[in-house]
C-alpha positions in Angstrom: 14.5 10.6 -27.3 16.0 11.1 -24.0 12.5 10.3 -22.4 12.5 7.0 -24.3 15.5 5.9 -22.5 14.9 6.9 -19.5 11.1 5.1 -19.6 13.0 2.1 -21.4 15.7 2.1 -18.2 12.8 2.1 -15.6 10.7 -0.6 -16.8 8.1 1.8 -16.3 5.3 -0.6 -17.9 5.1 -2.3 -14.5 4.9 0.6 -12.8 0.8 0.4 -11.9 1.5 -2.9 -10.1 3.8 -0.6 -7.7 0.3 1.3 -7.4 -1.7 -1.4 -6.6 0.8 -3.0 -4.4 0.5 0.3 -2.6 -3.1 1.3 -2.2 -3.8 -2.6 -1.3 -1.4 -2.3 1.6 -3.7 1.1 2.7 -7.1 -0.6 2.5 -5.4 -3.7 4.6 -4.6 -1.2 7.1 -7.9 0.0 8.0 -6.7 3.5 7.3 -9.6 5.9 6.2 -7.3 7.0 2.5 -6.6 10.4 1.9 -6.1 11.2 -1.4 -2.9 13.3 -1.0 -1.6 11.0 1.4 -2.2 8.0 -0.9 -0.7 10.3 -4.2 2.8 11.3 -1.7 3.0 7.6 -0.8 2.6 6.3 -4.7 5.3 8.1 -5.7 7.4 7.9 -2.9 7.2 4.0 -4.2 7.6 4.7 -7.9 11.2 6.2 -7.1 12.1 3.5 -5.2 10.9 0.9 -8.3 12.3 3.0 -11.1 15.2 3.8 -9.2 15.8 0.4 -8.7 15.6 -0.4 -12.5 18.3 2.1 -13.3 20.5 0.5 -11.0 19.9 -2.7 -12.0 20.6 -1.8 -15.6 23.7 -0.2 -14.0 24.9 -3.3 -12.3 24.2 -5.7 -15.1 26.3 -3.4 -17.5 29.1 -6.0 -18.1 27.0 -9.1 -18.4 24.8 -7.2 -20.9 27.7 -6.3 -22.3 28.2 -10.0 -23.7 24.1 -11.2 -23.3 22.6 -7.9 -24.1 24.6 -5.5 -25.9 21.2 -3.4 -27.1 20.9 -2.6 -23.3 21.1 1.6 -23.1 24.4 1.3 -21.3 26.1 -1.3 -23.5 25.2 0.3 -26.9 26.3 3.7 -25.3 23.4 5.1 -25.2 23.7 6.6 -21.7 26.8 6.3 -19.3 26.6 3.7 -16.3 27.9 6.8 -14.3 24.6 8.9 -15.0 22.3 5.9 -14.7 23.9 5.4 -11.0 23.0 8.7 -10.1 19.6 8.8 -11.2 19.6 5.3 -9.7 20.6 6.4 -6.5 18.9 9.8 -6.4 15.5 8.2 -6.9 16.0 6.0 -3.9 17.1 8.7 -1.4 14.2 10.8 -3.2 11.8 7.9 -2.6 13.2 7.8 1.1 12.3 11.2 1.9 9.0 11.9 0.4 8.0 7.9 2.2 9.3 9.3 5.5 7.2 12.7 5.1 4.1 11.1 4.6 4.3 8.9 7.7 4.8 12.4 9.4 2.2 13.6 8.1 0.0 10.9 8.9 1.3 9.7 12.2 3.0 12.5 13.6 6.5 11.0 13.5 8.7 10.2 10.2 11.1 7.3 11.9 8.5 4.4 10.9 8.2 5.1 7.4 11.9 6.5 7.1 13.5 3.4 8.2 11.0 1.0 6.2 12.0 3.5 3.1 15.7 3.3 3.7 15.4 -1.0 4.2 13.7 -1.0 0.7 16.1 0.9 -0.6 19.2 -1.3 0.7 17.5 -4.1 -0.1 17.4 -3.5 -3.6 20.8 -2.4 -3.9 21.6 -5.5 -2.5 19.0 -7.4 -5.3 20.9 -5.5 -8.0 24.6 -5.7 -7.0 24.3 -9.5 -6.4 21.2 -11.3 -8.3 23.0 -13.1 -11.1 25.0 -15.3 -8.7 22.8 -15.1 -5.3 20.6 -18.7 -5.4 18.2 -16.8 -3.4 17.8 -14.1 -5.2 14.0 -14.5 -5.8 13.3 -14.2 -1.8 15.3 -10.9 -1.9 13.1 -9.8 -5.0 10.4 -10.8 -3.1 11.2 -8.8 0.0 11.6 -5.7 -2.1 7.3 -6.0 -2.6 6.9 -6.9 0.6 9.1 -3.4 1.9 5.9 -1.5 -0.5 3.6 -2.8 1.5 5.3 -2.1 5.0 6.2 0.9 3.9 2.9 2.5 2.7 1.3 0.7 6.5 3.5 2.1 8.6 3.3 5.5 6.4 0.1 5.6 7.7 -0.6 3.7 11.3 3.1 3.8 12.6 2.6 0.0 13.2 2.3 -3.0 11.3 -1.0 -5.3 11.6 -1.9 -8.6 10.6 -3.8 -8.1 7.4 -0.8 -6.1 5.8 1.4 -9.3 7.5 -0.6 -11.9 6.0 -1.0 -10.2 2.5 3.0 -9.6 2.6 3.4 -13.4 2.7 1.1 -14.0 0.1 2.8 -11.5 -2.1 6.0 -12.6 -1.2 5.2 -15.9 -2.4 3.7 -15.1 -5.9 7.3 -12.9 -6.1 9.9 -15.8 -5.5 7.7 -18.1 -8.4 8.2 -15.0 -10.7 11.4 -14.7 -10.3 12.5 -17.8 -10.4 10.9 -18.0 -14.1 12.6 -14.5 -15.0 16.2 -15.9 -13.9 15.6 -18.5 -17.2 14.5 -16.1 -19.0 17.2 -15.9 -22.0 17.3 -20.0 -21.8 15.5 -21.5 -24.4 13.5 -23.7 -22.3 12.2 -24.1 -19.0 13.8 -26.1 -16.3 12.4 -26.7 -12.4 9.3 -26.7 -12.2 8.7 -26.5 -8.9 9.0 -23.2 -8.2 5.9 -23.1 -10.1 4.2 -24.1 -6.3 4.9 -20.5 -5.2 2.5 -19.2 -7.5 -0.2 -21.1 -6.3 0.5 -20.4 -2.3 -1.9 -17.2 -2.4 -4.8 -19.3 -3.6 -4.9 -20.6 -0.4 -5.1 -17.8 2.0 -7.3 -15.3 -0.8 -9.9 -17.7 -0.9 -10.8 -16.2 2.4 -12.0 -13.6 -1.1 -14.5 -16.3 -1.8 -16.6 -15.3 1.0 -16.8 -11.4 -0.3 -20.1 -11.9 -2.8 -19.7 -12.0 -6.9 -16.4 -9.7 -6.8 -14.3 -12.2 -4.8 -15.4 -14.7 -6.6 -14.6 -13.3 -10.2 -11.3 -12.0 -9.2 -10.3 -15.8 -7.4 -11.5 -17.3 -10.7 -9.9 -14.5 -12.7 -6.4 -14.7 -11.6 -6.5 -18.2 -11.2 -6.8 -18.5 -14.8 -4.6 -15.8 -15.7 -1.4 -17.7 -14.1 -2.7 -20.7 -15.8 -2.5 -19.0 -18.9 0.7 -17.1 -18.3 2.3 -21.0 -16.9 1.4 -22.5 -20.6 3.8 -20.3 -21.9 6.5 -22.5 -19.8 5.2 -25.8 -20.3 3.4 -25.9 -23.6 6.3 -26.4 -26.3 4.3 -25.1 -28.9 3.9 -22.1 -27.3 7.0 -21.6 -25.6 7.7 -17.7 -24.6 9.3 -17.6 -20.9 9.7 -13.5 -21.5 6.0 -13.7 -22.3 5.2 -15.4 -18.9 7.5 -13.3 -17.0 5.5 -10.1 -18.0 2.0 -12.0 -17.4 2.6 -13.1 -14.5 3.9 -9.4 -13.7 0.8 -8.1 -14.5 -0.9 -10.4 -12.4 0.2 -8.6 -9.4 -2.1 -6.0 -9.9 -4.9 -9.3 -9.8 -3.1 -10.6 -6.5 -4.2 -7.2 -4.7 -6.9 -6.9 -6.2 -8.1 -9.9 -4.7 -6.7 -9.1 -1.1 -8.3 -5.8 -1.2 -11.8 -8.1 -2.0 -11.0 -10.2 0.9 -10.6 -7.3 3.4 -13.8 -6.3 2.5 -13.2 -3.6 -0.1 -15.5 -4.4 -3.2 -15.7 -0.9 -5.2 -11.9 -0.7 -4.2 -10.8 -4.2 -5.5 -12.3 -3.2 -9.2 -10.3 0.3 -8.8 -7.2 -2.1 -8.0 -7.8 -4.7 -10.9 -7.5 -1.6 -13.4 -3.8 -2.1 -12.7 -3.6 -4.9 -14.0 -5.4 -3.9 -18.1 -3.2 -0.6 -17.6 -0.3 -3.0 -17.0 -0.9 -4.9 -20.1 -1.6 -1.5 -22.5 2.1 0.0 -21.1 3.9 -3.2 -21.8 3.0 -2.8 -25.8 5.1 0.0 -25.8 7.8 -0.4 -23.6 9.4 -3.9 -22.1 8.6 -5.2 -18.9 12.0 -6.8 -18.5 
């Protein structure tokens, strides 16, 4: 029962596209993987995400309070004072393990400790001040960014264009997504145009187009996975903004897929796009947001 909670708390549905986010940023290195490396660095990023769900559950207490009283910390479930601490022991846990692996890999821990400890400020920061911060999609959007520095750097001390460039792109794809999950207890959706974020990535992953019949199929593939997760927003007869939120979650599991394709790395992109079917199966069993 206790698990339940804790899995409930975490959001730990989404947790593959965490995964994906992180073995893309490897292969966009150039980094040969090692397989411990790559496990040390997967979960130094899972604390960091499911840490940052506790917390955010934590924060929200009082407004879910009124909006969501089925919440864990609301109904009493679990007290806002053991979901900090989890909360903030998964961070610093996150931290650590992040800044071993670069030190394992590098020779030094400062890179990967200092990208580890901005992720982790920059999510307290998401989760302390999201409801009334206009921009907090950019700061969601950074958090996924700080994955994919911090798994680089973890492993070449350095950042380098190709992690750069796919940051962006991610970061893009983020703010659109979050800007839809900010409406989503409204019962219909409003601005559209931050709708255009989505579509940004198109644009530099069809550089993926060039990669033979994978590219290709993942371009297409995604492409018509946000148009199917966007009808969810604009068709009224099918109206389900929680429903597009956790599609177009899942779809960042498709959005690595396809820069690990456009780097080059065919057998790797498939591995990658399995994040996004596991993504799907967890989110039958527990919510996505």
């Amino acid at each position: 029962m206790r698990l339940r909670l804790y899995l409930r708390l975490g959001r730990v549905s989404n947790l593959p596209t965490v995964w994906t986010n992180t073995v893309a940023a490897v292969v966009l290195t150039g980094w040969a993987i090692q397989t411990d490396t790559l496990v040390m660095l997967v979960l130094a990023m899972s604390l960091q995400y499911v840490g940052g769900m506790f917390l955010n559950d934590a924060f929200d207490r009082k407004i879910d309070a009124v909006e969501r009283p089925e919440r864990p910390i609301p109904s009493g479930a679990i007290s806002a004072t053991e979901v900090f601490a989890i909360g903030y022991g998964m961070l610093a846990a996150g931290t650590v393990l992040l800044a071993v692996a670069g030190m394992r890999t590098t020779g030094t821990p400062w890179p990967a400790a200092v990208a580890g400890l901005a992720l982790a400020a920059v999510i307290v920061f998401y989760d302390a001040n999201h409801k009334a911060n206009p921009l907090s999609p950019f700061v969601m959007g950074l958090c996924r960014v700080l994955v994919y520095v911090g798994a680089a750097v973890a492993v070449t001390g350095r950042m380098v264009a190709p992690v750069t460039a796919g940051s962006l792109v991610l970061l893009s794809y983020l703010i659109g997504l979050t800007y839809v999950a900010k409406q989503e207890n409204l019962r219909e959706y409003r601005n559209v145009w931050p709708l255009a974020f989505l579509f940004a990535p198109f644009v530099y992953a069809a550089g993926a187009l060039g990669a033979g019949p994978t590219g290709a199929l993942l371009y297409v593939g995604f492409l018509a996975w946000v148009l199917y997760a966007i009808s969810f927003l604009v068709a009224r007869q099918r109206l389900a903004i929680p429903r597009a939120v956790i599609s177009f979650i899942a779809g960042i599991s498709l959005l690595d897929a396809l820069l690990v394709a456009r780097q080059g790395g065919v057998g790797t992109a498939w591995l990658v796009s399995a994040g996004f079917l596991l993504t799907l199966f967890l989110q039958r069993y527990v919510r996505g947001t």
